[in-house]
Backbone as a ProteinNet text record, in pm:
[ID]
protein_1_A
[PRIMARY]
XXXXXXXXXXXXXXXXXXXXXXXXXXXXXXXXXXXXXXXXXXXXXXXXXXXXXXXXXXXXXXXXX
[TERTIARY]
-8665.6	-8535.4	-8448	-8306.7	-8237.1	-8128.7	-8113.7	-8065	-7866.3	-7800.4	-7649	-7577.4	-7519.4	-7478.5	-7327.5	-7256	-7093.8	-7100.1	-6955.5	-6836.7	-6795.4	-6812	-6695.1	-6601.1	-6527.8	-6415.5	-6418.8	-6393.7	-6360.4	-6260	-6172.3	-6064.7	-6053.4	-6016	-6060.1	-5892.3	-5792.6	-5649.2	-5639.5	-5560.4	-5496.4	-5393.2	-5283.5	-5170.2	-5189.4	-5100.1	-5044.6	-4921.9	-4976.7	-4826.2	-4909.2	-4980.7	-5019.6	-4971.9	-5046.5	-5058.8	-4874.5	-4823.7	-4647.5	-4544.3	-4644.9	-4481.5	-4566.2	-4661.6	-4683.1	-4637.5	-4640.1	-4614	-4382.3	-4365.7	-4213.9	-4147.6	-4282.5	-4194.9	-4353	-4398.5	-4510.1	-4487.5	-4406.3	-4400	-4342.2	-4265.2	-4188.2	-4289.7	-4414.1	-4464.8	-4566.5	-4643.1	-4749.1	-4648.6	-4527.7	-4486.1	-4434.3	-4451	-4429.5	-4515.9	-4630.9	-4767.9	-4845.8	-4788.2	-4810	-4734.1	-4662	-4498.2	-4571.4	-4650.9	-4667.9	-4835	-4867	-5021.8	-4971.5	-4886.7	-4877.8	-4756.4	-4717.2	-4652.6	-4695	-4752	-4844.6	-4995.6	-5054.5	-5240	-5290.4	-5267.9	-5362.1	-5280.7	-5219	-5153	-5234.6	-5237.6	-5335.1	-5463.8	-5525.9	-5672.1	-5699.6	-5614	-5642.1	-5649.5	-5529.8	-5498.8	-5641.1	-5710.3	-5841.6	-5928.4	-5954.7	-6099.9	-6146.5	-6069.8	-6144.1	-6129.9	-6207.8	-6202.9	-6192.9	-6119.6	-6106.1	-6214.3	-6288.1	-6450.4	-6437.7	-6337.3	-6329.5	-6188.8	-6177.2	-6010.7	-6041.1	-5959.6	-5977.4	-5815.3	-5775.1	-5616.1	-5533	-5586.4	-5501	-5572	-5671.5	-5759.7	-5783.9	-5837.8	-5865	-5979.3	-6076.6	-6164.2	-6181.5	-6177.2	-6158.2	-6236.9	-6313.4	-6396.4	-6368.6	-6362.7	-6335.2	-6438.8	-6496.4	-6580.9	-6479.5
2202.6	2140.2	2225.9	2290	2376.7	2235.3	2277.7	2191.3	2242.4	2160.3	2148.7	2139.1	2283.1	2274.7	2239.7	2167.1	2154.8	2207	2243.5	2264.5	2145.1	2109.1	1966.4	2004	1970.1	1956.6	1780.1	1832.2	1707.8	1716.3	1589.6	1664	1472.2	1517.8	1410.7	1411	1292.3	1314.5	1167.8	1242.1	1150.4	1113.1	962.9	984.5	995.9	1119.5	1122.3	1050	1011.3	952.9	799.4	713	595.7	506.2	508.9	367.9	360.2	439.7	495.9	385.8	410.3	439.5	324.8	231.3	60.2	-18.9	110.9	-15	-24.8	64.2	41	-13	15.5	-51.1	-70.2	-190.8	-220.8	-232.1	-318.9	-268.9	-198.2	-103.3	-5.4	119.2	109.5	247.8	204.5	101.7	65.5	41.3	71.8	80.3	192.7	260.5	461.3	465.7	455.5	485.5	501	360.8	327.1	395.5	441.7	457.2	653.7	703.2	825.3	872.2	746	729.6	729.6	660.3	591.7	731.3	814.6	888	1089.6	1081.7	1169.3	1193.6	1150.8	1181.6	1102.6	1024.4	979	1041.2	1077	1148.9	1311	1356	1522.7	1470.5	1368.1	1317.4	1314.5	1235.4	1277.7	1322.6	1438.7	1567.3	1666.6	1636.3	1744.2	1671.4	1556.8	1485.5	1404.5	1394.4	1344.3	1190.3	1149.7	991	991.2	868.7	825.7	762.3	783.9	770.5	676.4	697	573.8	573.5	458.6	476.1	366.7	397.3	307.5	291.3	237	176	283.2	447.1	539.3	660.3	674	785	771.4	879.8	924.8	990.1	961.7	1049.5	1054.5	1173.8	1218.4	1315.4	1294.8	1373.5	1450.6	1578.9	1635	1744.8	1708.8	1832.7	1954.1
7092	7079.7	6988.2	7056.5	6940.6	6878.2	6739.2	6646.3	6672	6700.9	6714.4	6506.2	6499.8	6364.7	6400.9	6289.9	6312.4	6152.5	6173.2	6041.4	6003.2	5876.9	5849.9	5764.6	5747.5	5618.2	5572.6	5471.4	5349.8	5272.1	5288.9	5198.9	5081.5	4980.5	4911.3	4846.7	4807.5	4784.5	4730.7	4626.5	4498.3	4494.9	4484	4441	4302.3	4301	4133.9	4076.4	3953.6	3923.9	3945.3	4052.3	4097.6	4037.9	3893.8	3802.1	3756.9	3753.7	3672	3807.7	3928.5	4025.1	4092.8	4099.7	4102.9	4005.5	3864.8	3779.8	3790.6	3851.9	3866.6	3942.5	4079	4200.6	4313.2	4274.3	4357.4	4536.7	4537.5	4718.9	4761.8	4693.7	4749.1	4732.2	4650.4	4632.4	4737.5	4746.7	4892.6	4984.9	5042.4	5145.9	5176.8	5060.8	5112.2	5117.7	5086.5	5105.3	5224.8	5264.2	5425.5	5511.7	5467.3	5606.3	5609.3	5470.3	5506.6	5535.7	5569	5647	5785.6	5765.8	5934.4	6012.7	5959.2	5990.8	5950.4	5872	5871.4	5824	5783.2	5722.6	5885	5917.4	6011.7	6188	6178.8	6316.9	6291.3	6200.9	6132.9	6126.7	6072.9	6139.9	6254.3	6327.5	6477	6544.8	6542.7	6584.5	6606.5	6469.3	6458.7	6458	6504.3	6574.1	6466.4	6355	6236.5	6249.6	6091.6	6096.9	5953.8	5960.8	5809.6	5719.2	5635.7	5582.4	5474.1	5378.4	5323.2	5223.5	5194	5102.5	4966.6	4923.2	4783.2	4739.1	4679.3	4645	4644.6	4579.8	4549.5	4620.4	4654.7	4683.7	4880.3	4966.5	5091.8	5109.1	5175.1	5183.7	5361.1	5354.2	5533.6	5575.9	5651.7	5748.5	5887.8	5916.5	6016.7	6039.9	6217	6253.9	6259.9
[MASK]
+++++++++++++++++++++++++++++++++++++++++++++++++++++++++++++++++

């Protein structure tokens, strides 16, 4: 049996600034947040086959063969 190797990338991403720019403007900073998931990080995930692996309030962790 020959063994199938892939390439992954990982890309791991921070907002900076987070705790500063919730504490000024809570739905306006989770609704840029969203508006630039939903308009770019997950349209470039898809693009390259990837999946989204896990998220946490401020952080991304993304997987791509």
């Amino acid at each position: 049996m020959t063994a199938t190797r892939r390439l992954a990338a990982i890309l791991a991403a921070d907002v900076a600034g987070y705790a500063r720019l919730i504490g000024a403007d809570e739905g306006g900073t989770l609704q840029a947040l969203k508006a630039i998931r939903a308009e770019l990080i997950d349209p470039t995930i898809t693009a390259h086959n990837g999946r989204l692996v896990k998220t946490t309030v401020s952080n991304r962790l993304r997987h791509t063969y």
